[in-house]
C-alpha positions in Angstrom: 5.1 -18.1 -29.8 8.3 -17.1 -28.5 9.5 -15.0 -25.7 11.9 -11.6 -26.6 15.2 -11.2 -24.3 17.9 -8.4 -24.5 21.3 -9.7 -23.1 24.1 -6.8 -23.3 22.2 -4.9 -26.4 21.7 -8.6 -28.1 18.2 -10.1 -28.5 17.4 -13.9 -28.2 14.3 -15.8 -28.3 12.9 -18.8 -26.1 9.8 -20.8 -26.6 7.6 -20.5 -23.5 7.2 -23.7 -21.3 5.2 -23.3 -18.1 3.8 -20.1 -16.4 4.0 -20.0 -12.6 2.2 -17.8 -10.5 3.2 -16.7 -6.9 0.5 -15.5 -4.4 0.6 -13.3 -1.0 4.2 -11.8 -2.0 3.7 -8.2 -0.6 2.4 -7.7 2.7 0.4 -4.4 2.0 -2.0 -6.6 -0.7 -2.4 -9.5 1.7 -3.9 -6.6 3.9 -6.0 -4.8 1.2 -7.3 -8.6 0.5 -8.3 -9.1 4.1 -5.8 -12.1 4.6 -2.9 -13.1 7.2 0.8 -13.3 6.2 1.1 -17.1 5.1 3.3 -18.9 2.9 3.3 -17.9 -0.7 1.1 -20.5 -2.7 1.9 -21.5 -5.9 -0.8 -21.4 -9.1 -0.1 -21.9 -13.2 -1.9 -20.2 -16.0 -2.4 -21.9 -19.7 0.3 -21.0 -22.4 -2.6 -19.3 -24.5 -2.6 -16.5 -21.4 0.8 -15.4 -23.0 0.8 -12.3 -24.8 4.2 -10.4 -25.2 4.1 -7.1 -26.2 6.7 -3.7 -26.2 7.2 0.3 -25.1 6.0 0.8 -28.1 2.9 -1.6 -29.4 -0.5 -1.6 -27.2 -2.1 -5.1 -26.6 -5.7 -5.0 -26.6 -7.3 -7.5 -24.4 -10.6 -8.7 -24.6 -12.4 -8.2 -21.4 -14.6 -12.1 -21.1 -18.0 -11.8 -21.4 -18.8 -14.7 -18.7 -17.8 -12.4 -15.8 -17.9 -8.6 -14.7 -15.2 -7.5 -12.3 -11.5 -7.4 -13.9 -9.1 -6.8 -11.8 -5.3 -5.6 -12.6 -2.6 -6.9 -10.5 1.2 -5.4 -12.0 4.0 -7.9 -11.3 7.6 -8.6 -11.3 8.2 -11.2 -13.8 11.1 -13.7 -14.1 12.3 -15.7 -17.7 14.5 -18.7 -16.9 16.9 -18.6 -19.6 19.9 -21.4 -20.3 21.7 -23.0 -17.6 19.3 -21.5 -15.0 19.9 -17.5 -15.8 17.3 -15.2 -14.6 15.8 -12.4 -17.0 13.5 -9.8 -15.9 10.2 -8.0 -17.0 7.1 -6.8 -16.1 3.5 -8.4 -16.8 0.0 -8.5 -15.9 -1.6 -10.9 -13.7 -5.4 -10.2 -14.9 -8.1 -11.6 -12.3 -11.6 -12.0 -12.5 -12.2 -11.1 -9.2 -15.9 -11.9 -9.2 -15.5 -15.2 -10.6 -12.3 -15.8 -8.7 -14.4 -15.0 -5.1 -17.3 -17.3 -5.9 -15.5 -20.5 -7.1 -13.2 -19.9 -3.8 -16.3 -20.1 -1.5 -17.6 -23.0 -3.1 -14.0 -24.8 -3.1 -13.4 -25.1 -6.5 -10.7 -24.0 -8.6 -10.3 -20.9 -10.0 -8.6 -21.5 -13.1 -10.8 -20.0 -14.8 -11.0 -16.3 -13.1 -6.7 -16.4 -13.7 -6.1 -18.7 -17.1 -8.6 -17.2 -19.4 -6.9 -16.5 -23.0 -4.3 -13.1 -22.8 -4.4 -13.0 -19.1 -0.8 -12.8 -18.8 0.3 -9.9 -20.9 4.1 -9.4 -20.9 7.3 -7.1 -21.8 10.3 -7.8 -22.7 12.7 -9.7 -20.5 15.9 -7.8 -19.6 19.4 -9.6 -18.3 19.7 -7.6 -15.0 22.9 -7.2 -12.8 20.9 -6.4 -9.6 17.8 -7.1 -8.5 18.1 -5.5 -5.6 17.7 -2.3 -6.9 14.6 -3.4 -9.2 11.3 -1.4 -9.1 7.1 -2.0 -10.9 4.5 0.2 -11.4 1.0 0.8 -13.3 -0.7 3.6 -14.5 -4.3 3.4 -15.4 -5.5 6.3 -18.0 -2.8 8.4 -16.2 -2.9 7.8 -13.0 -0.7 5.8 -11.3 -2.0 2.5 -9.3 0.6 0.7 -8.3 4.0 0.7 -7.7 6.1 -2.3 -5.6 9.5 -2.8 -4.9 12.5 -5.8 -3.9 12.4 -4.2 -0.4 8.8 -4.9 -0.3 8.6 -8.8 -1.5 8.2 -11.1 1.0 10.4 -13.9 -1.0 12.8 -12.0 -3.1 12.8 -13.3 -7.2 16.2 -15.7 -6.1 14.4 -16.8 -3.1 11.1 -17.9 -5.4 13.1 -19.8 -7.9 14.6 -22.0 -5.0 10.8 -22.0 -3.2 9.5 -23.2 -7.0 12.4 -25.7 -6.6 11.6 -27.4 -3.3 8.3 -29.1 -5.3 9.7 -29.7 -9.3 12.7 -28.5 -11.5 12.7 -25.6 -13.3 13.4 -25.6 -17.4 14.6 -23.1 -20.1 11.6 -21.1 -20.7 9.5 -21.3 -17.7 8.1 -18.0 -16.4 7.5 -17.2 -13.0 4.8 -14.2 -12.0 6.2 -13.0 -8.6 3.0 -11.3 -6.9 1.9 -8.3 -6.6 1.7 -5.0 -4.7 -1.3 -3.5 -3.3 -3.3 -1.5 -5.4 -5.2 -3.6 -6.7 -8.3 -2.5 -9.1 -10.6 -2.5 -11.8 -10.1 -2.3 -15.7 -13.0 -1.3 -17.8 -13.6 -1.4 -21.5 -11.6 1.5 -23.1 -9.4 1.7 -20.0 -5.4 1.8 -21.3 -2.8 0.4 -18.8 1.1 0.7 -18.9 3.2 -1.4 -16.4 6.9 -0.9 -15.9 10.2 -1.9 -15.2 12.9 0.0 -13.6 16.4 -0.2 -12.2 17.8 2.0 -10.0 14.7 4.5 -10.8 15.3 4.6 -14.5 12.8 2.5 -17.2 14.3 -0.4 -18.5 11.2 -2.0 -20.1 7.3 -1.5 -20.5 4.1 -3.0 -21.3 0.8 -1.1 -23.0 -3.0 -3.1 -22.8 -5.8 -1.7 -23.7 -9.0 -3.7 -22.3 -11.9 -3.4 -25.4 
């Protein structure tokens, strides 16, 4: 698999090399999750949670059988492209949230609530001047769910490349989910979801799931 950028109206392709995950990066979620502002924490997913899709395809994402509650979380996601350039799209973050909550209170890792196959649905990556003025959302079967903003990140995209940086390098093709806002809810079977992009309050990219 590789992963679709757009650089100045020209399209290039990387191949995908680690997925990393930042937690607790908007303060309104840490609230709606019943937590204190702490330091973001840092989590991976497997490669085969990749799916890449467009404005114009829907994914469909099986919903695993081995747990009930399937929580959205729409994020900010960052492509690290040659020499360390940043690219910018929108993905996914799918939970488990019932399997997620009992492996926490037994201490175990939860892997398998965030790293189950298509978990990590994404657009395209965009080359982006400013991030500052960079905005997400996600609309549910209409209705909008989510919706998070630079202002609102605790570490800003820049900021979590240097954070990642403090522990291990980071290499042409890693991808770096940034948190997300609150909002947080359930998909169902048949539910259609479409997360987007914008700059300066126009689209610049999208994603379409369908959970069946």
């Amino acid at each position: 698999m590789l992963i679709k950028y757009i650089k100045e109206r020209e399209e290039g392709f990387i191949k995908p090399n680690r997925i990393f995950c930042i937690t607790s990066n908007y303060l309104e979620h840490i609230k709606e999750m019943g937590k204190e502002k702490d330091k973001p924490a840092i989590f991976i997913k497997a490669l085969s949670s990749l799916v890449q899709g467009s404005s114009n395809k829907i994914i469909k994402i099986p919903k695993p059988k081995y747990a009930n509650l399937l929580h959205h979380e729409v994020e900010l996601v960052l492509l690290i492209g040659n020499g360390g350039e940043i690219f910018y799209g929108v993905g996914l973050d799918l939970t488990l949230r019932d399997l997620q909550k009992e492996l926490k209170e037994k201490g175990k890792p939860w892997f398998l609530a965030k790293g189950f196959e298509l978990s990590a649905p994404l657009s395209n990556f965009h080359f982006i001047k400013d991030e500052k003025k960079l905005k997400i959302s996600l609309e549910v079967n209409g209705n909008l769910r989510q919706i998070g903003s630079f202002n609102e990140m605790i570490l800003k995209p820049k900021e979590i490349v240097n954070f990642i940086e403090n522990f291990m390098p980071l290499r042409k093709g890693d991808i770096i989910f940034t948190g997300t806002p609150s909002g947080i809810d359930e998909l169902k079977v048949k539910d259609k979801a479409i997360a987007k992009l914008y700059e300066n309050n126009k689209e610049i990219t999208s994603l379409k799931v369908e959970i069946i």
